[in-house]
N, C-alpha and C positions, 0 to 999 in steps of 0.2 A: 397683159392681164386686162382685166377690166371693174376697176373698184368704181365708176361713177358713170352715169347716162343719164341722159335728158328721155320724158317721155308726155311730151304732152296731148296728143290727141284724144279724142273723146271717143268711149264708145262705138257711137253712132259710125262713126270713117272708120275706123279699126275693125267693122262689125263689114263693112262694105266690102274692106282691101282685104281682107281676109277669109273672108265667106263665111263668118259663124254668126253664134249666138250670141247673145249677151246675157250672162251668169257671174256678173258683177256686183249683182244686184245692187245698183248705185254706191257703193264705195270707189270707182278708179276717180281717179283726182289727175289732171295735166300736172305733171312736175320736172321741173327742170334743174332740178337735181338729184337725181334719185342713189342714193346710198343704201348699202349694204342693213339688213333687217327691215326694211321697208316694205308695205305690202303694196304690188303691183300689178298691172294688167298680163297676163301672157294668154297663148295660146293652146289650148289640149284639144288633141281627138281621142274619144273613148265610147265604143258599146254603153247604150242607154242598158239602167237594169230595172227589174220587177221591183216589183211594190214591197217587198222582201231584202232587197239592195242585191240580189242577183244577178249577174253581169248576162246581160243578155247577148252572145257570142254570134248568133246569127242575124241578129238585127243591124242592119249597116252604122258603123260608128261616126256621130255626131261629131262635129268640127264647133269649140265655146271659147269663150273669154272668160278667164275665172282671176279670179285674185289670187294673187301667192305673197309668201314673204319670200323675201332674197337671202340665202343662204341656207342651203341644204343641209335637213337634218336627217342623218338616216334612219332605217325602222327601228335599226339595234339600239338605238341612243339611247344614255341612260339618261340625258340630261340632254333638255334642246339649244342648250349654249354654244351647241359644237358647231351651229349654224355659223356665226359669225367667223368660222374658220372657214368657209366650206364654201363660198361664194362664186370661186373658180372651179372648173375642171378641165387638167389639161387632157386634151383630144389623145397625149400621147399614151397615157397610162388609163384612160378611165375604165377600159375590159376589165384591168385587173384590180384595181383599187376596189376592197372589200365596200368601202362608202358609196360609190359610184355605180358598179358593174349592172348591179339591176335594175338599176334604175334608167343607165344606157340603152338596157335591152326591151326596156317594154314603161317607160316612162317619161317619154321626150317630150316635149313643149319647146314653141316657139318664144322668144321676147321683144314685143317690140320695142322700137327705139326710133327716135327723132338723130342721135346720134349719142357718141360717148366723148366721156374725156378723159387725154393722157397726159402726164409731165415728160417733159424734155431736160434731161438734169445737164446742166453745162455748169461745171465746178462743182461750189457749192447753191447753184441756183438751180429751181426747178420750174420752167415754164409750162403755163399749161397750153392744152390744143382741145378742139375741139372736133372731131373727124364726123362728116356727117355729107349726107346723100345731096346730091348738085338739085334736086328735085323734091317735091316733096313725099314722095316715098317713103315709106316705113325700113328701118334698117331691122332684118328679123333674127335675132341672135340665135344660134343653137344652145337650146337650155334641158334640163334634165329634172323631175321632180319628185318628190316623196311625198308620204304621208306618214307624219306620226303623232303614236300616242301615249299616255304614260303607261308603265305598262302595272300599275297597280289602280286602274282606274277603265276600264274597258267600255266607258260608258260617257267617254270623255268626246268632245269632238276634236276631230281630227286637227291637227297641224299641218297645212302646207306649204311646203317650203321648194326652191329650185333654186339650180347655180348653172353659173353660165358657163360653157365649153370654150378653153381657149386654147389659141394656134401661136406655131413659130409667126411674128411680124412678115407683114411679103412688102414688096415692090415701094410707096413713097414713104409707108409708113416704117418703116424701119429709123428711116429718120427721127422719131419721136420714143418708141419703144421697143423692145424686140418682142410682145406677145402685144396679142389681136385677141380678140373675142371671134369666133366661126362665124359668119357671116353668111347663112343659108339664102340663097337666089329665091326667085317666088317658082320656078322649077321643080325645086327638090321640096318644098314643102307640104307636097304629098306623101313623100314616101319618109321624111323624117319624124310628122307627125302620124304617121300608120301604126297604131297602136297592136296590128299584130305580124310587125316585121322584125323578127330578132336578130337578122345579121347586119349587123352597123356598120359593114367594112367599107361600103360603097358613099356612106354618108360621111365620116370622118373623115372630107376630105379638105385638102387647101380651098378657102373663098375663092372665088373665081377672078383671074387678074383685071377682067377688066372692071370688076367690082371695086375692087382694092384702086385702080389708076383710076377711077372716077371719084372718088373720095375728094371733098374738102380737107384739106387739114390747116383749119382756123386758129390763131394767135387769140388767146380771150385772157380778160381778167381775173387778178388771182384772187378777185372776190369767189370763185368757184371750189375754191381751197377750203371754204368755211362751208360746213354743208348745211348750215342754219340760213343759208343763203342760197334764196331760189325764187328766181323770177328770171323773163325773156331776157334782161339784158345781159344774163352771163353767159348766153350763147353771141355776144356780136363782136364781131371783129376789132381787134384792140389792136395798136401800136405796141408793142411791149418797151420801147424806146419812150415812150411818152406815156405810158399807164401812171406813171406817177401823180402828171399832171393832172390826166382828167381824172382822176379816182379818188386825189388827195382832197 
């Protein structure tokens, strides 16, 4: 699964590695901790529309940076609480998942990431890791998003919300967790952000291995556990044999 990542780049790099815009309009924030309801940078491609909000189908669609919350609320929802349930999506089922399926087909977004964190449970203890790119590389998650609104209120703005796509665990990381978050190459991020490609079959596939065997999987402190806590030092390499010491 994936309940927590680091995301701190600004704009400005995210606007470079990526090729878009900037439709943030100064809210994304570097955070290194980022938890579930939080609103964050991702990435959408969509037809610009008219002055109307008509979707203009023949105008080549724009590659942005927009803000989202994290946890997908879908259109039907009678209630956006449902979000905090909804943070995942597994790759396996999301065709058929009434919450998911349309939003697969023609509402994909990218997420960036500095990298994520997993626990490792041995007994009753759970250590955490922190899995992130040897480089400084953006890690670009496959993400999914909606828009909703109350529906006794049509004149309301919109809610945006996305959740992340997640995979059986592959190759080092298995050792930490058995689910991954999709992990889309800078390859395929044309055709997963293609706002008018509806068959996802080619996309839903395994992160690529040597993505996965390149991976850090970093020992850090369980200061990460508190998500009131967030700054650079809960990404640095810890002893978990001597956490006690420097921490206490």
């Amino acid at each position: 699964m994936c309940g927590r990542y680091a995301a701190t780049k600004d704009p400005a790099k995210l606007i470079e590695e990526f090729d878009a815009i900037d439709l943030t309009e100064g809210h994304a924030r570097a955070d290194h901790n980022v938890a579930p309801t939080k609103n964050v940078v991702t990435v959408v491609q969509r037809h610009p529309r008219d002055e109307d909000g008509q979707v203009l189908e023949d105008e080549p669609a724009e590659r942005s940076l927009r803000m989202m919350k994290w946890g997908l609320v879908p259109f039907w929802a009678k209630d956006p609480s449902v979000g905090s349930r909804m943070i995942n999506t597994r790759a396996e089922t999301a065709r058929e998942k009434p919450a998911f399926r349309r939003a697969l087909v023609s509402r994909r977004c990218l997420v960036p990431a500095d990298g994520w964190f997993e626990w490792r449970r041995t007994g009753k203890e759970k250590e955490p890791f922190y899995m992130t790119a040897p480089d400084d590389a953006s890690i670009a998650f496959g993400g999914i998003w909606e828009s909703w609104r109350p529906k006794d209120d049509d004149g309301a703005a919109p809610l945006i919300t996305f959740s992340i796509i997640t995979t059986d665990a592959a190759g080092q990381l298995t050792d930490v967790h058995h689910r991954m978050p999709l992990i889309v190459p800078k390859s395929r991020w044309d055709g997963w952000l293609d706002p008018d490609r509806e068959d996802v079959t080619d996309l839903l596939v395994p992160t690529p291995e040597d993505i996965v065997a390149s991976l850090e999987l970093r020992p850090i402190s369980t200061k990460v556990n508190n998500v009131r806590n967030n700054g650079p030092e809960l990404l640095e390499r810890v002893d978990p044999a001597h956490e006690g010491t420097l921490f206490s």
